[in-house]
N, C-alpha and C positions, 0 to 999 in steps of 0.2 A: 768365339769367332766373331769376328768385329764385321758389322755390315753398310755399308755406304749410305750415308745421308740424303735422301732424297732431293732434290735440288731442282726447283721448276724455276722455269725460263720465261719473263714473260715478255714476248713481244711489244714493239711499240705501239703495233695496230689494238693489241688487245689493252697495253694500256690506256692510248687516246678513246677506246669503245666505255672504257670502266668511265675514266673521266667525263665523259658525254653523258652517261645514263643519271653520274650522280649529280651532275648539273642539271638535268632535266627530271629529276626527283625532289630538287631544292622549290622551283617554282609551283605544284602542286601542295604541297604544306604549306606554303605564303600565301595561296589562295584558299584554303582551310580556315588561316587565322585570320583573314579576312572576314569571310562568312563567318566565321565565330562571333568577332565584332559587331559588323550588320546587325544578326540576329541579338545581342545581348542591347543592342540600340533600341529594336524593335518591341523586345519586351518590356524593358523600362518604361517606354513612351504609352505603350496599351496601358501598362498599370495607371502611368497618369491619368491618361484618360480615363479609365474605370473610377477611378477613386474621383474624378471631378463627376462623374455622370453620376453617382452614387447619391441616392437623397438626401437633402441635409434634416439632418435628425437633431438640434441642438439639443432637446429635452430628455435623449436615450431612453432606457427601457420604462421610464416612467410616465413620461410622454406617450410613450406607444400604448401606454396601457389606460391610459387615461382618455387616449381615441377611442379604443375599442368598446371599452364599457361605461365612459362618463366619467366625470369629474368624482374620486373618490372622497374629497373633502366635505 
């Protein structure tokens, strides 16, 4: 027994509501990838500065070691 294919009807109001909502779903992700950027801005720039605020150590660990306890030579 063969039984009839469901067949939905959709109104134009209900289509213009669909097309509305996915229109105003587009502009909330734009503004995501925004703040995504922002923040990937904000981190880079801290690192610079950390790494310029950081003390210059030309001599590295042997330097350091030769502060603490004197001149090993």
């Amino acid at each position: 027994m063969k039984t009839k294919p469901n067949i939905r009807v959709v109104k134009r109001a209900e289509r213009e509501r669909h097309a509305e909502e996915l229109v105003a779903e587009k502009p909330a992700s734009i503004i995501e990838i925004e703040q995504e950027k922002e923040r990937d801005a904000v981190m880079t720039i801290t690192a610079w500065i950390d790494e310029k605020q950081e003390p210059q150590n030309p001599g590295g660990a042997r330097a350091n070691f030769d502060d603490l306890f004197g001149e090993t030579n």
